[in-house]
OpenMM code with the backbone's topology and positions (N, CA, C; nanometers):
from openmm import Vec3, app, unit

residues = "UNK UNK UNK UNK UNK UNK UNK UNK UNK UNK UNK UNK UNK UNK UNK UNK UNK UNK UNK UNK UNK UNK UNK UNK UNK UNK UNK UNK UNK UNK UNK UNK UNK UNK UNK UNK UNK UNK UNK UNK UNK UNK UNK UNK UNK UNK UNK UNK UNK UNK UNK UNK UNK UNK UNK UNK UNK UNK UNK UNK UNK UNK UNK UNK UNK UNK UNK UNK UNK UNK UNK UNK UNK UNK UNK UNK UNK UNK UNK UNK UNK UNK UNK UNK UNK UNK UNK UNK UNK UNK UNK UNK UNK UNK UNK UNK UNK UNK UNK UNK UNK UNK UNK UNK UNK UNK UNK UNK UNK UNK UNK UNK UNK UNK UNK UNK UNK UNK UNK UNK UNK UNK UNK UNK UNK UNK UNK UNK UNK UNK UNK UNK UNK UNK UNK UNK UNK UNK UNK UNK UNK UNK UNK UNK UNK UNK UNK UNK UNK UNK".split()
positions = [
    Vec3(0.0840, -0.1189, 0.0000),
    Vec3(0.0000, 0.0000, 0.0000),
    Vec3(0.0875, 0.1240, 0.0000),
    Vec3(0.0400, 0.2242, -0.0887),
    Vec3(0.1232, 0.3460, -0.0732),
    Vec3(0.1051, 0.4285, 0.0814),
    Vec3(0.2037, 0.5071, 0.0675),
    Vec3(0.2173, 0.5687, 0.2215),
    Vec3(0.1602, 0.7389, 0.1925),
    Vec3(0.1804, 0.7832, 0.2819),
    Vec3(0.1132, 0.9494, 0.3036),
    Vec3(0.1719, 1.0554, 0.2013),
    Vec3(0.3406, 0.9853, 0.2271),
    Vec3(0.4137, 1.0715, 0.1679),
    Vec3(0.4435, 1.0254, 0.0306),
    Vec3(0.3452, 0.9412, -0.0607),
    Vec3(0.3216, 0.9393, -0.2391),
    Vec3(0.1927, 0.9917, -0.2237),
    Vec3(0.1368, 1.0705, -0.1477),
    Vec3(-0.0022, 1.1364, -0.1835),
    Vec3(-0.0307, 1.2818, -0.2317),
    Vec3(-0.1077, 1.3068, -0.3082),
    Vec3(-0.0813, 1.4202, -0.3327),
    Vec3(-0.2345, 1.5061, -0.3626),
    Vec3(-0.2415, 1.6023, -0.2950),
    Vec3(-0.3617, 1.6887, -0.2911),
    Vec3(-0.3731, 1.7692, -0.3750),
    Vec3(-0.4302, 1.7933, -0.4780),
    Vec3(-0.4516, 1.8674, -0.5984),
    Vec3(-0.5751, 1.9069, -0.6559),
    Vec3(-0.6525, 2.0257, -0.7458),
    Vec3(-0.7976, 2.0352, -0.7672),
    Vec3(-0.8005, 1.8996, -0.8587),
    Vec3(-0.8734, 1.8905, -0.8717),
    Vec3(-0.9764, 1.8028, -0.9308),
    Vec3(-0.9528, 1.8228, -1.0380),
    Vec3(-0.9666, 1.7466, -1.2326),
    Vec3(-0.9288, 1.7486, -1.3776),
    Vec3(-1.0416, 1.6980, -1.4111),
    Vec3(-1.0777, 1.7762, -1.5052),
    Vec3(-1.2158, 1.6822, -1.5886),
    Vec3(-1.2164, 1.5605, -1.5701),
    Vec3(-1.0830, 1.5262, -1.5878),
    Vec3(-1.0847, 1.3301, -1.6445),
    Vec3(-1.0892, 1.2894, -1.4841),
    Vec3(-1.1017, 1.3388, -1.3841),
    Vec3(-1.1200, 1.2973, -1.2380),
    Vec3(-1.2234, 1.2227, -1.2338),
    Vec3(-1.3567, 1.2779, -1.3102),
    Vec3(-1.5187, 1.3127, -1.2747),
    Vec3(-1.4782, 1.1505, -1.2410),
    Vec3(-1.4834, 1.0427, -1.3266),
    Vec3(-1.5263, 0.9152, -1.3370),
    Vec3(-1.4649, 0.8629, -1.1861),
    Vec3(-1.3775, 0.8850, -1.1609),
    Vec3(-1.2990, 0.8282, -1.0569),
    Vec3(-1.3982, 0.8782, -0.9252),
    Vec3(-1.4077, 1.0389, -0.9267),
    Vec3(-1.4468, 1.0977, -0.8333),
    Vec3(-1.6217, 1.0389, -0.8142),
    Vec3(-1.6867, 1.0747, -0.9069),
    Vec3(-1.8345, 1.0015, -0.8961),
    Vec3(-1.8471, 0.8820, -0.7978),
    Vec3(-1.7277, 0.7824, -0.8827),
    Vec3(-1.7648, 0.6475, -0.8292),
    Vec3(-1.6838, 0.6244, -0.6695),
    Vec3(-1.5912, 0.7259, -0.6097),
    Vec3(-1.5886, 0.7574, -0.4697),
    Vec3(-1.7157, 0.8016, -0.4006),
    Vec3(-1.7790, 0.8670, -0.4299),
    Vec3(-1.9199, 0.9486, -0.3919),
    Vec3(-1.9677, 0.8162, -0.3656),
    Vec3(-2.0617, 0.7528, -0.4377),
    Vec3(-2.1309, 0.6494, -0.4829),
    Vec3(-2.1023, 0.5823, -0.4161),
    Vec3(-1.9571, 0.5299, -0.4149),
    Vec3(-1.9572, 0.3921, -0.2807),
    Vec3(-1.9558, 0.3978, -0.1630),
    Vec3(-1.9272, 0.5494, -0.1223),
    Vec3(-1.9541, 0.6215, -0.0281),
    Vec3(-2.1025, 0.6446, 0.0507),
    Vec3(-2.2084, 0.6082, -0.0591),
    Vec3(-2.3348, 0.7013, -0.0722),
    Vec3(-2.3590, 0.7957, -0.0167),
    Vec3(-2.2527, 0.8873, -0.1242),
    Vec3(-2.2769, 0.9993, -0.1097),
    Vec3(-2.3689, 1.0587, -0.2305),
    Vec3(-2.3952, 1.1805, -0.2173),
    Vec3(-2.4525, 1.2295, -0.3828),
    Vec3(-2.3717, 1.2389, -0.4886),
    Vec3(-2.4036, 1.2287, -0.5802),
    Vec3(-2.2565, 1.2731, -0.7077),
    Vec3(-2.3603, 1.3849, -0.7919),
    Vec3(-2.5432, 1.4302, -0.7873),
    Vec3(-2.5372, 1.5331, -0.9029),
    Vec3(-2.4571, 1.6246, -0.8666),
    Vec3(-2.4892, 1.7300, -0.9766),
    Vec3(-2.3807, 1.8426, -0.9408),
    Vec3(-2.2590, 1.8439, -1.0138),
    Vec3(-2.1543, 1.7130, -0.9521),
    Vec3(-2.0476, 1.6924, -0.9666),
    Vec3(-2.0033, 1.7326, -1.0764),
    Vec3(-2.0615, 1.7102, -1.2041),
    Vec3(-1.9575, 1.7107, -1.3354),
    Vec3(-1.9984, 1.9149, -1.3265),
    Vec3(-2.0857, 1.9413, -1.3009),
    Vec3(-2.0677, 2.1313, -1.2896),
    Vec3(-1.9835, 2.1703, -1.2210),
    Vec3(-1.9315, 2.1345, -1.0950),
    Vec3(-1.8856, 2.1696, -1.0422),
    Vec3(-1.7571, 2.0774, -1.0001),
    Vec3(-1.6583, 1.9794, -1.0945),
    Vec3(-1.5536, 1.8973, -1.0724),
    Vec3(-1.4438, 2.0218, -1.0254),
    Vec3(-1.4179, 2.1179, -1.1072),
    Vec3(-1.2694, 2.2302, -1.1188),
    Vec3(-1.3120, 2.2821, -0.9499),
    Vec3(-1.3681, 2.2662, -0.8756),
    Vec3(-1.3895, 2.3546, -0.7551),
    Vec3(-1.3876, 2.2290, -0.6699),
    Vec3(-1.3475, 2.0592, -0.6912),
    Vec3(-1.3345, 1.9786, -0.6140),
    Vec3(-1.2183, 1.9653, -0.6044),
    Vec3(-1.1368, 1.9063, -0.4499),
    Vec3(-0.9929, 1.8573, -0.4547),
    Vec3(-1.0046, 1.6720, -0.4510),
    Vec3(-0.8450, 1.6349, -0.4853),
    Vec3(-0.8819, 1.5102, -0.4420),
    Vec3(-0.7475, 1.4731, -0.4016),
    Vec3(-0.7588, 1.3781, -0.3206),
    Vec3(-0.6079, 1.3010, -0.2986),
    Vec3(-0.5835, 1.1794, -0.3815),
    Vec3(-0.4821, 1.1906, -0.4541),
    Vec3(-0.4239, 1.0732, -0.5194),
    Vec3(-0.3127, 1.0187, -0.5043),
    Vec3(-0.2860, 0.8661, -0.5478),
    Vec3(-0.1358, 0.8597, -0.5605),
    Vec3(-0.1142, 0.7674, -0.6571),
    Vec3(-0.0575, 0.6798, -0.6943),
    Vec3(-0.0113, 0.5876, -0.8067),
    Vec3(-0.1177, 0.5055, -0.8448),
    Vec3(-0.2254, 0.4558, -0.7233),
    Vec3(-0.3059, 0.3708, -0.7883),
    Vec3(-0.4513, 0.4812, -0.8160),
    Vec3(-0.4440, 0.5969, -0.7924),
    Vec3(-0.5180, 0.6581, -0.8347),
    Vec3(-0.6088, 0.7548, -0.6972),
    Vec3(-0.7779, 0.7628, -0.7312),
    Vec3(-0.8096, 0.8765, -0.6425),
    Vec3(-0.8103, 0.8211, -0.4981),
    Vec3(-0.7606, 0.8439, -0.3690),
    Vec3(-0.7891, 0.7703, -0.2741),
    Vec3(-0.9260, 0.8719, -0.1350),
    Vec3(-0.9025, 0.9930, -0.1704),
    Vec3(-1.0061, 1.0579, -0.1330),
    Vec3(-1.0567, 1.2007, -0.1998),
    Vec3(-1.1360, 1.2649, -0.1441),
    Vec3(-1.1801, 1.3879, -0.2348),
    Vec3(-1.3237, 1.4817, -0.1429),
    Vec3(-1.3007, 1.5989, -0.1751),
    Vec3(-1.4079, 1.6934, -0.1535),
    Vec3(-1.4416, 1.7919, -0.2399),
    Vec3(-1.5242, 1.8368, -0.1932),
    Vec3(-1.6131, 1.9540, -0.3002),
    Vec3(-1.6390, 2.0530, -0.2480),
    Vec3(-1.6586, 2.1816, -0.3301),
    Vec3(-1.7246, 2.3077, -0.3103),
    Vec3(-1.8259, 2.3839, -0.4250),
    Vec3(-1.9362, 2.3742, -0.3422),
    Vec3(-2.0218, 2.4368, -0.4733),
    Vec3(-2.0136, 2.5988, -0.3990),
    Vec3(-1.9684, 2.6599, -0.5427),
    Vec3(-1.9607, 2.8133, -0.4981),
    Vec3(-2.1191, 2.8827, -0.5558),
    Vec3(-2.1838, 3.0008, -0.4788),
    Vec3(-2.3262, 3.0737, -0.5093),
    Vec3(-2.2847, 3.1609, -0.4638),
    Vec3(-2.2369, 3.2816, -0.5467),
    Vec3(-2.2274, 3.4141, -0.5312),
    Vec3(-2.1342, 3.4245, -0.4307),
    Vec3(-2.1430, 3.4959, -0.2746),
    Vec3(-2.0361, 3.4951, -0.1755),
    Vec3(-2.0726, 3.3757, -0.0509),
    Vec3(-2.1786, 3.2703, -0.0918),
    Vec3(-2.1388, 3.1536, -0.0230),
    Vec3(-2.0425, 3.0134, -0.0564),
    Vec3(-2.0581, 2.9307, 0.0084),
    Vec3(-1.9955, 2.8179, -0.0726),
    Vec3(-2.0935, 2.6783, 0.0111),
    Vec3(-2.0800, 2.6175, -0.0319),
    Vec3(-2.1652, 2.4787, -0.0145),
    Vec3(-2.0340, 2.3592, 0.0041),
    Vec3(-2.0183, 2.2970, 0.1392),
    Vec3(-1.9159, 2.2280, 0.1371),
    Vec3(-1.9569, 2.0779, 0.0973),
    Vec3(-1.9773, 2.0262, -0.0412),
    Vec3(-1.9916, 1.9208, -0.0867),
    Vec3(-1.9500, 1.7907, -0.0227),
    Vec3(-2.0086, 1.6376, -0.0362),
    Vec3(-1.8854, 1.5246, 0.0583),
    Vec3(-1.7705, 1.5113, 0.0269),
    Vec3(-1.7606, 1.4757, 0.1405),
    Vec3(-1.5717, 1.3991, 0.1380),
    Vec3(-1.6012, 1.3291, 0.1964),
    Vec3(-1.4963, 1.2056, 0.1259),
    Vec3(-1.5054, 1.0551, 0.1038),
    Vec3(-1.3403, 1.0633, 0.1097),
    Vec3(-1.3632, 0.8972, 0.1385),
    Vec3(-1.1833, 0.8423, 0.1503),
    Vec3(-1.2051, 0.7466, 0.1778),
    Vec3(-1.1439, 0.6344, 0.0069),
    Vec3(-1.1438, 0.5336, 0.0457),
    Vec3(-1.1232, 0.4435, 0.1732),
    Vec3(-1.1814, 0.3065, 0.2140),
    Vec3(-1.1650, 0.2945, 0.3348),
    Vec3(-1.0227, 0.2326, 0.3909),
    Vec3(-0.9314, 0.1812, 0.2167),
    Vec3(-0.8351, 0.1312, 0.3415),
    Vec3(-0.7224, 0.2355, 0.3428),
    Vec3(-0.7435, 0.3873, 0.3094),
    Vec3(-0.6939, 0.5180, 0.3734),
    Vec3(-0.7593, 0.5819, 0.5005),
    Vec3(-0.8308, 0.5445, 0.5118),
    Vec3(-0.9218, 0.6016, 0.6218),
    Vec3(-0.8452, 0.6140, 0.7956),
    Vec3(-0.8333, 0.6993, 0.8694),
    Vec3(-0.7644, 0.7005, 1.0156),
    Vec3(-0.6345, 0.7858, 0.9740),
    Vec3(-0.5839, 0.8359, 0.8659),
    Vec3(-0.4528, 0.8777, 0.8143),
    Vec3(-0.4869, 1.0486, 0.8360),
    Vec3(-0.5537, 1.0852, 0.8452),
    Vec3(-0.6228, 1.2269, 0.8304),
    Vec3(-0.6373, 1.3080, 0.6943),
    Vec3(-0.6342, 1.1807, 0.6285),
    Vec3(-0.6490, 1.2587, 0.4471),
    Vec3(-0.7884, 1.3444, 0.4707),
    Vec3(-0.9099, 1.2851, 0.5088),
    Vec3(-1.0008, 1.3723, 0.5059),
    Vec3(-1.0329, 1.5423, 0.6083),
    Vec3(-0.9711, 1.5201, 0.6811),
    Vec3(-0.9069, 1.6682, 0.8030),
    Vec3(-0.8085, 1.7411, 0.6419),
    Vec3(-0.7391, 1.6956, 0.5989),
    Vec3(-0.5976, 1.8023, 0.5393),
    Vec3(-0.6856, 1.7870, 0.4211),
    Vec3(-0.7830, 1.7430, 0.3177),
    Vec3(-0.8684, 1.7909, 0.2269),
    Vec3(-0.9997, 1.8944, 0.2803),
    Vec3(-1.0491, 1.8877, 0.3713),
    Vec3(-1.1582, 1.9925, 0.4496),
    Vec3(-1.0467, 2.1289, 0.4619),
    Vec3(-0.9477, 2.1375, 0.5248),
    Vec3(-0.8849, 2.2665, 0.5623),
    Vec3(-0.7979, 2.3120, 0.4306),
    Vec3(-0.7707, 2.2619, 0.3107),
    Vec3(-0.7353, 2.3063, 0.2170),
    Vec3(-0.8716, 2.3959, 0.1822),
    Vec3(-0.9658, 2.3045, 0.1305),
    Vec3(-1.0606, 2.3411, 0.0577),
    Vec3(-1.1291, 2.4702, 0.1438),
    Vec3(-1.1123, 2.4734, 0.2434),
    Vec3(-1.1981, 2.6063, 0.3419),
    Vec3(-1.1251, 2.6720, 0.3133),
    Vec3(-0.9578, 2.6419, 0.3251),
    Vec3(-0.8475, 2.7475, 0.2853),
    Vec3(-0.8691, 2.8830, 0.1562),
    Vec3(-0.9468, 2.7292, 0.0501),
    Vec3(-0.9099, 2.7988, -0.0897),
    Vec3(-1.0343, 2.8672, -0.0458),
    Vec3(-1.1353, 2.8920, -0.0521),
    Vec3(-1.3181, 2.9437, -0.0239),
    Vec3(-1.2610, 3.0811, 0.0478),
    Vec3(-1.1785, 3.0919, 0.1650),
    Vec3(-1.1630, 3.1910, 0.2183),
    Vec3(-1.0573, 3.2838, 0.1450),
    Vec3(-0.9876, 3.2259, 0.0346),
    Vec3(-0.8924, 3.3140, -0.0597),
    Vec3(-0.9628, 3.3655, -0.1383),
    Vec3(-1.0847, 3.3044, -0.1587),
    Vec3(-1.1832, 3.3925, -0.2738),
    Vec3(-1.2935, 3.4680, -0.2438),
    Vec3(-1.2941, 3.4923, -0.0616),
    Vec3(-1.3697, 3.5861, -0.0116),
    Vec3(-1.4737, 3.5104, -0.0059),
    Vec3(-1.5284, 3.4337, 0.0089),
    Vec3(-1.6472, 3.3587, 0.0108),
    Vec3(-1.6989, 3.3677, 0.2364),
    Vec3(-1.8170, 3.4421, 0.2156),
    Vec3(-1.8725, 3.5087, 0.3520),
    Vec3(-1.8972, 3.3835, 0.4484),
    Vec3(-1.9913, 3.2877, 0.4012),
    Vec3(-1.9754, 3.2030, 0.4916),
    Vec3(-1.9782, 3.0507, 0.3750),
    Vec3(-1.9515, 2.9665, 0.4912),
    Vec3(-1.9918, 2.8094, 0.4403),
    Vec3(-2.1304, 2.7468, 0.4934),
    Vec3(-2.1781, 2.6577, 0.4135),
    Vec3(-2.2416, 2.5821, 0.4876),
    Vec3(-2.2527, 2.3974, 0.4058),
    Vec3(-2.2539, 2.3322, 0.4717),
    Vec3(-2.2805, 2.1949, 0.5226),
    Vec3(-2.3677, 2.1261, 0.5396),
    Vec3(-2.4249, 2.0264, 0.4549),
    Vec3(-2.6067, 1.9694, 0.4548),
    Vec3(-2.5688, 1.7890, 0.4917),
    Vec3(-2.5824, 1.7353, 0.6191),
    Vec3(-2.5522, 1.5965, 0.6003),
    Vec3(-2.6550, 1.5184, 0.7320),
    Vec3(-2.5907, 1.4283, 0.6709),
    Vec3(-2.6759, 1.3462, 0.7822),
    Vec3(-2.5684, 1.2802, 0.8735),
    Vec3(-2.4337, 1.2339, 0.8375),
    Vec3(-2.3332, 1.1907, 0.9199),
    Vec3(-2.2466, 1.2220, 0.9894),
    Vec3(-2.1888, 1.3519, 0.9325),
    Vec3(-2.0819, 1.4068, 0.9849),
    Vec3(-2.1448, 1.5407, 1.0966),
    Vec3(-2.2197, 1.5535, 1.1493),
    Vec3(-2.2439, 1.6643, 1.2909),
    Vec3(-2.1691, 1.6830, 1.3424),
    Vec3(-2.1000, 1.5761, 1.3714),
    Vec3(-2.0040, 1.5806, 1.4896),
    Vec3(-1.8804, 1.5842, 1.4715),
    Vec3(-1.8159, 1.6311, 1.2906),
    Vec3(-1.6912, 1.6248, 1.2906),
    Vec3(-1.6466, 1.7322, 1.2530),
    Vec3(-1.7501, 1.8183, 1.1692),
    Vec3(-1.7331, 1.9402, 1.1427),
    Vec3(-1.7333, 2.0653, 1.1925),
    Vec3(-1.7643, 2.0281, 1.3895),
    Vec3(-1.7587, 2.1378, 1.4848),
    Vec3(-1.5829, 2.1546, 1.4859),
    Vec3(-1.5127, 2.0674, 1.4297),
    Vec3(-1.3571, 2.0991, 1.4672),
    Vec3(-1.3133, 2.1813, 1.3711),
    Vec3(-1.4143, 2.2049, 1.2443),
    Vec3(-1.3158, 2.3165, 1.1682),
    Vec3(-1.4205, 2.4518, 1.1666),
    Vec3(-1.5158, 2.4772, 1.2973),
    Vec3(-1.5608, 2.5852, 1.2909),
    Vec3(-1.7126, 2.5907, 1.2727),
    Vec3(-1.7537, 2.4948, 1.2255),
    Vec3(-1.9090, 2.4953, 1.1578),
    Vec3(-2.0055, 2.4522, 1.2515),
    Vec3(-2.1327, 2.5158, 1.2726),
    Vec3(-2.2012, 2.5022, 1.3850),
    Vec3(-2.3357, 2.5080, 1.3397),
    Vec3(-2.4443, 2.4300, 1.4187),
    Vec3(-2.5479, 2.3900, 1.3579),
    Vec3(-2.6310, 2.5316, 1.3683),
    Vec3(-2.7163, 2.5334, 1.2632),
    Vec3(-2.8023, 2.6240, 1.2063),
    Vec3(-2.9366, 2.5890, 1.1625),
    Vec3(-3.0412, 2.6595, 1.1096),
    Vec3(-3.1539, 2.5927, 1.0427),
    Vec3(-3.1262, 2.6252, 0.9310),
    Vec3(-3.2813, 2.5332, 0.8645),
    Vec3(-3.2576, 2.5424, 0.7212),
    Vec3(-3.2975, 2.7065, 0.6628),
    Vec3(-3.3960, 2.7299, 0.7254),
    Vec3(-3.4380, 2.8713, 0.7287),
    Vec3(-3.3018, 3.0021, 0.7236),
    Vec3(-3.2354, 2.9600, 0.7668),
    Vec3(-3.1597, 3.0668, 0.7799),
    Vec3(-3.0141, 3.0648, 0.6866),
    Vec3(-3.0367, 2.9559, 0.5572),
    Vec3(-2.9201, 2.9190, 0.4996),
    Vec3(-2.9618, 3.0570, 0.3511),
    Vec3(-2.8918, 3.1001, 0.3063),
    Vec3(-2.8971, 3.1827, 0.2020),
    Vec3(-2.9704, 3.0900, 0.0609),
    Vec3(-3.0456, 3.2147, 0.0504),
    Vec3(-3.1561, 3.1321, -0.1023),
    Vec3(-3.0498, 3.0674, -0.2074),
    Vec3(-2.9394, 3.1480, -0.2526),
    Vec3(-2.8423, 3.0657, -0.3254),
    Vec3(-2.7883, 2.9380, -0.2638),
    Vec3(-2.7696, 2.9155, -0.1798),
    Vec3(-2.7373, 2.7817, -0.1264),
    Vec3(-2.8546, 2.6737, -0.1459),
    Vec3(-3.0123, 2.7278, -0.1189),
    Vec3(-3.0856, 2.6468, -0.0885),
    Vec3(-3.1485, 2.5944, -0.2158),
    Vec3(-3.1132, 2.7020, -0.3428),
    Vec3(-3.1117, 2.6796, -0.4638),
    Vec3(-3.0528, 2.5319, -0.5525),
    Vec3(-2.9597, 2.5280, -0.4496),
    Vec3(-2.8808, 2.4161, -0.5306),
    Vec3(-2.9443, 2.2672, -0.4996),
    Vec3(-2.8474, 2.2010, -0.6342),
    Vec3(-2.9026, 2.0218, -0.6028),
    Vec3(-2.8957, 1.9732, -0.4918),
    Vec3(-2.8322, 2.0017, -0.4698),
    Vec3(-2.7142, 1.9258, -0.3699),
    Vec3(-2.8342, 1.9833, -0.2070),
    Vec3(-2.8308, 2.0713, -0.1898),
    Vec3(-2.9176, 2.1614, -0.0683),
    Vec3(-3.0906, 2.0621, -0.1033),
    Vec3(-3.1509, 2.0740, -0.2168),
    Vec3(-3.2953, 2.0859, -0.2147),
    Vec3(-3.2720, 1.9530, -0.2394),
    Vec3(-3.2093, 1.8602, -0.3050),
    Vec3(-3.2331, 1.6936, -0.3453),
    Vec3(-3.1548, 1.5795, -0.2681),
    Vec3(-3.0053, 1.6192, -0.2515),
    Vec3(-2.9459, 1.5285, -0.2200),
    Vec3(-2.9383, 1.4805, -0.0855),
    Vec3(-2.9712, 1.5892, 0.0356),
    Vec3(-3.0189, 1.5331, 0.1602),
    Vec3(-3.1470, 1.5225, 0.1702),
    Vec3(-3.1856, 1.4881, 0.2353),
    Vec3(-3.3450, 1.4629, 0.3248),
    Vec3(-3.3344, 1.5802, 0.4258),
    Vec3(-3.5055, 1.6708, 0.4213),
    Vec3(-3.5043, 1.7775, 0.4999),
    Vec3(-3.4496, 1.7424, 0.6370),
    Vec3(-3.4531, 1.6126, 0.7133),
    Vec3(-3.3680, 1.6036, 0.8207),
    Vec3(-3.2831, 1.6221, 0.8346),
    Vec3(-3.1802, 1.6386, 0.7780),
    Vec3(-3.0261, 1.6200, 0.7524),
    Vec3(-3.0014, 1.7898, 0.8392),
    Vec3(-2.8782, 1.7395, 0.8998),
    Vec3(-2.8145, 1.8580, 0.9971),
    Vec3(-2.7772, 1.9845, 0.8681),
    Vec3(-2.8044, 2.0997, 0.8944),
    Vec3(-2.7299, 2.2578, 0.8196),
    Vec3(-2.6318, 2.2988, 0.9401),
    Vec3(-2.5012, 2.2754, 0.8760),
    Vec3(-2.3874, 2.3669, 0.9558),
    Vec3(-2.3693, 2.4728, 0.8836),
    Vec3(-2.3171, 2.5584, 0.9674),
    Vec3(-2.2757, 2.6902, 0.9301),
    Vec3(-2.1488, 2.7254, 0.9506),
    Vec3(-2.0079, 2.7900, 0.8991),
    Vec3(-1.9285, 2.8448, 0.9323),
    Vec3(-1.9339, 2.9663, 0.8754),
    Vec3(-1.8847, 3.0398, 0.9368),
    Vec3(-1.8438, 3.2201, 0.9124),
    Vec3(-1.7267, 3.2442, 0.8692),
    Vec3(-1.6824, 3.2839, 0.7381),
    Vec3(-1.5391, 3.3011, 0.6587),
    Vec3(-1.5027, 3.4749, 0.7562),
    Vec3(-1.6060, 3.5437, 0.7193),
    Vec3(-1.5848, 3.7035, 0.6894),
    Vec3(-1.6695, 3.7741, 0.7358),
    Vec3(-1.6170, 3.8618, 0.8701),
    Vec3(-1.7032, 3.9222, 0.9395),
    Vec3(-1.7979, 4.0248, 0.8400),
] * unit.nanometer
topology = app.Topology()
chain = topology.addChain("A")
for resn in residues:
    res = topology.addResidue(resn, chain)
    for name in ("N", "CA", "C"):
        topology.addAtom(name, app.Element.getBySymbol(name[0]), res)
């Protein structure tokens, strides 16, 4: 098995989509969206190819933090922690005001990079606009919030 240090974090390439989809998917996670928005996903790779990945759907000055997935026999390495804080990284280089977060699993992992539960009511109409917001969770599903920019 490759190690940490043949991995490499990079945006996302058209020719990703196929790889990246079928991470989503075995994940069950959502994949619409995806091929609109691949150039605004990162992923980790290394020789045998994608081993994890996240997303950002950008709407005006929000951003929508899409899943992240990692394969499972990478999983415990913190690929998915150092793909979340890139990707918030890049969102906050492009001025993007706040984030938000639509899931049903992760509640409890995304209080470590800032994001805190919210309603749905109070998520910006461009966010709530999207696939990903109105289809791909179930109205149950937790809304986090983080704040980029006072």
């Amino acid at each position: 098995m490759s190690t940490l240090q043949s991995l490499e974090i990079r945006p996302a390439a058209a020719d990703d989509l196929d790889p990246v989809r079928t991470l989503l998917a075995d994940n069950d996670l959502p994949t619409s969206g995806v091929a609109e928005s691949i150039g605004d996903f990162l992923v980790a790779a290394d020789d045998s190819g994608i081993v994890g990945v996240v997303g950002m759907e950008y709407c005006g000055s929000y951003g929508l933090l899409r899943s992240t997935a990692v394969r499972p026999e990478w999983r415990g390495r913190g690929i998915a922690r150092q793909l979340v804080e890139r990707i918030i990284a890049k969102a906050e280089s492009r001025g993007v005001r706040s984030l938000y977060h639509h899931t049903t699993t992760t509640e409890t992992y995304f209080p470590s990079f800032g994001f805190e539960a919210t309603t749905r009511d109070a998520v910006p109409s461009e966010i709530q606009a999207t696939d990903e917001f109105r289809e791909a969770c179930p109205a149950s599903a937790a809304v986090m919030c983080r704040r980029c920019v006072a």
